[in-house]
C-alpha positions, -999 to +999 in steps of 0.1 A: -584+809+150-574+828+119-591+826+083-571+856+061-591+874+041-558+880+019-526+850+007-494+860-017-464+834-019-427+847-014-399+828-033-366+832-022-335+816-037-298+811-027-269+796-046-239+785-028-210+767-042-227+753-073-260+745-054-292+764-053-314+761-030-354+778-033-381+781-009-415+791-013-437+802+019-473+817+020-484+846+037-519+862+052-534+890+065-567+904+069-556+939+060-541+938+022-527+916-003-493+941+003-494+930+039-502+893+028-470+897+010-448+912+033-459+883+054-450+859+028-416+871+022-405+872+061-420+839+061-396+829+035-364+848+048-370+831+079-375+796+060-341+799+045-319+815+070-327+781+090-324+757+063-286+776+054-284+767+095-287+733+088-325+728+099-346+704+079-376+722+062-397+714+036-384+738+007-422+744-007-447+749+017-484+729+004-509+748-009-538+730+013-570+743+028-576+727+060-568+690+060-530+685+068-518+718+077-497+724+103-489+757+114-506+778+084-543+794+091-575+781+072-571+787+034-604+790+022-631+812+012-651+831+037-688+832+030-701+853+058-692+861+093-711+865+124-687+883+157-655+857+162-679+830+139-669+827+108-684+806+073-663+793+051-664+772+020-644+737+020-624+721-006-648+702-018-676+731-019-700+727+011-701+755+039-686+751+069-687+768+107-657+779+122-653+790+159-625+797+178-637+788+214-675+767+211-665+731+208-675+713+185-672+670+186-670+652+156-678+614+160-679+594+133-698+558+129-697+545+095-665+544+067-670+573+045-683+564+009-662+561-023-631+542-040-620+528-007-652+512+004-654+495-036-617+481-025-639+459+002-654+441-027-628+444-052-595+436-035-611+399-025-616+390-061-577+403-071-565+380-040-587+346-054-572+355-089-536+360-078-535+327-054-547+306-085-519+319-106-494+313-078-509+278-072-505+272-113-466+283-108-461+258-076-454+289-059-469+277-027-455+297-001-470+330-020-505+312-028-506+308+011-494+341+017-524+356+000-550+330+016-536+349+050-541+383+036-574+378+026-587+352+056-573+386+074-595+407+051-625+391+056-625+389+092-615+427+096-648+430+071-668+412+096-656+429+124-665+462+108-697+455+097-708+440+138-696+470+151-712+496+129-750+474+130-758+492+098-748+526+120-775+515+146-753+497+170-725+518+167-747+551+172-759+537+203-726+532+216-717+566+209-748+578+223-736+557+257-703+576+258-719+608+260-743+596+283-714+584+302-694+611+303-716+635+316-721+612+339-685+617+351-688+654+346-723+665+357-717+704+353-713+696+313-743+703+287-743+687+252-763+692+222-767+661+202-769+659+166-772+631+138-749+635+109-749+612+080-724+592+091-722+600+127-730+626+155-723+658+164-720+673+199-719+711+208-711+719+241-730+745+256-720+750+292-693+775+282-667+781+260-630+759+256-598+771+241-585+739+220-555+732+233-568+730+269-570+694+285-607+689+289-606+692+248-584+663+250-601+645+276-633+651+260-620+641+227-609+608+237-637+598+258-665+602+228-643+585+203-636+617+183-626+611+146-585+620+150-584+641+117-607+667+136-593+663+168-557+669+153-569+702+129-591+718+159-554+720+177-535+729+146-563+752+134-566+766+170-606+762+161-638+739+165-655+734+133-689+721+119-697+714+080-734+732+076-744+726+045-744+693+021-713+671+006-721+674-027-716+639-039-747+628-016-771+656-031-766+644-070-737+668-078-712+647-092-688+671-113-661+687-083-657+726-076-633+742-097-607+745-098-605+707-080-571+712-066-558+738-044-571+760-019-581+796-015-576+823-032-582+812-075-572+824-104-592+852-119-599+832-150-607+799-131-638+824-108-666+820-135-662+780-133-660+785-098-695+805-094-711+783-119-704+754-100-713+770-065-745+786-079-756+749-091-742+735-059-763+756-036-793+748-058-792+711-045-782+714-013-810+743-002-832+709-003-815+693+022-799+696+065-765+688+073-775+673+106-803+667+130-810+679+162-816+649+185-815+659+220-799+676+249-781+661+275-759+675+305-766+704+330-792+731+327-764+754+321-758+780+293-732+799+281-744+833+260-719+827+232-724+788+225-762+796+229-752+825+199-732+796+180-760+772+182-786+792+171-768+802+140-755+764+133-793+749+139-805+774+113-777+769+085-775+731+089-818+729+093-811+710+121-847+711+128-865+701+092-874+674+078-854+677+053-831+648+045-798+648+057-769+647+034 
């Protein structure tokens, strides 16, 4: 796991034969922004050497923070740390856990809110609408073209909505996979958790390196969510958000600046501050998760027992608070 203190960009360009090619690569360290730099710049040397080789390379590397990366560390800001644990602050403004080696298992329940969940009740009415207009031209094979599309729609609706039970049905199941799967592998020990939209598992028994096959196996038995599964491996870390989303604690403006990732522009930091000061206002009334219970062996390692500790108090795993 790696979150850089310090990021610089190097640009390198080339022309050859009335063509000009650029590339842009980011760089890290945790030492200097000169050593950031020098980083960036081999980065880019390297980038174009292979690309005048031939290789196929993205030109521009994206500035992103977590989500989609692929070989580039965590871009974001880092809050606090605690040994090899490390907090840092998402794109969207909550705080989140990194670790590089206490698993962490993300298992989501319910569709997450916003513009695609209003599509569910929007894109019916477009699809009435549009097969009364095709109907009107005699265009009959697209009027029952649509009728498919949105029989399909409702159905996949229905389906959705049986197998989530409100988040009941569906947390049960999930519940019966761990249950089941430390049924299989008696020497594991999970701690449960209940997330707003799903659950949380810590693993306590000992410690995992991402990439190793239990991980996997692990993954894929409890139904991970894919996104995680995918950046723990990329990221080479297991990760837990610890503090609110902001959209479900009454903050509706987004951190500033909205785009982009770690490290802003001096003038955009006052926005920035004002925003995370009002931000951590709201969410200091509310958990992240819930503890729900423990499951598994007796057994426990001293550094998930560490990690747990400090992720039970910065998520209030134990309040009443509501979670969010």
């Amino acid at each position: 796991m790696i979150v850089p203190q310090y990021w610089a960009e190097g640009r390198l360009q080339h022309r050859e034969r009335g063509r000009q090619i650029t590339v842009r690569r980011f760089g890290w360290s945790d030492e200097s922004h000169a050593a950031a730099q020098a980083s960036a710049d081999a980065r880019a040397q390297d980038a174009l050497d292979r690309l005048m080789a031939g290789e196929k390379l993205v030109r521009r590397e994206p500035r992103l923070a977590y989500n989609g990366t692929d070989g580039v560390p965590i871009r974001e800001e880092i809050v606090s740390r605690h040994g090899d644990t490390i907090i840092t602050r998402n794109g969207y403004g909550a705080r989140c856990l990194n670790t590089p080696d206490v698993l962490f298992v993300d298992i989501d329940l319910v569709d997450k809110p916003g513009a695609a969940s209003g599509l569910e009740y929007i894109a019916p009415l477009f699809a009435v609408a549009a097969a009364a207009w095709a109907l009107q031209r005699r265009w009959y094979a697209v009027a029952v073209g649509i009728g498919v599309l949105f029989v399909v729609h409702v159905v996949r609706s229905i389906l959705h909505r049986r197998q989530t039970g409100g988040g009941v049905k569906a947390g049960e199941a999930a519940r019966a996979r761990v249950a089941a799967f430390v049924a299989r592998n008696p020497d594991w020990r999970f701690r449960l958790y209940k997330t707003p939209a799903g659950l949380r598992a810590l693993a306590r028994h000992r410690t995992f390196q991402p990439e190793e096959p239990a991980v996997a196996e692990c993954f894929s038995a409890l139904a991970t969510d894919p996104v995680y599964a995918r950046m723990c491996l990329n990221q080479r870390c297991f990760r837990a958000r610890v503090s609110a989303k902001p959209w479900r604690i009454g903050v509706r403006d987004h951190i500033r600046p909205r785009a982009g990732a770690w490290p802003v522009a001096p003038e955009q930091q006052p926005a920035r501050s004002r925003w995370i000061e009002a931000y951590e206002h709201a969410a200091r009334n509310h958990a992240s998760c819930h503890y729900l219970e423990s499951v598994g062996s007796s057994a426990e390692h001293p550094s998930a027992r560490a990690v747990q500790v400090l992720h039970d108090e910065l998520c209030r795993a134990n309040s009443p608070l509501p979670s969010a």
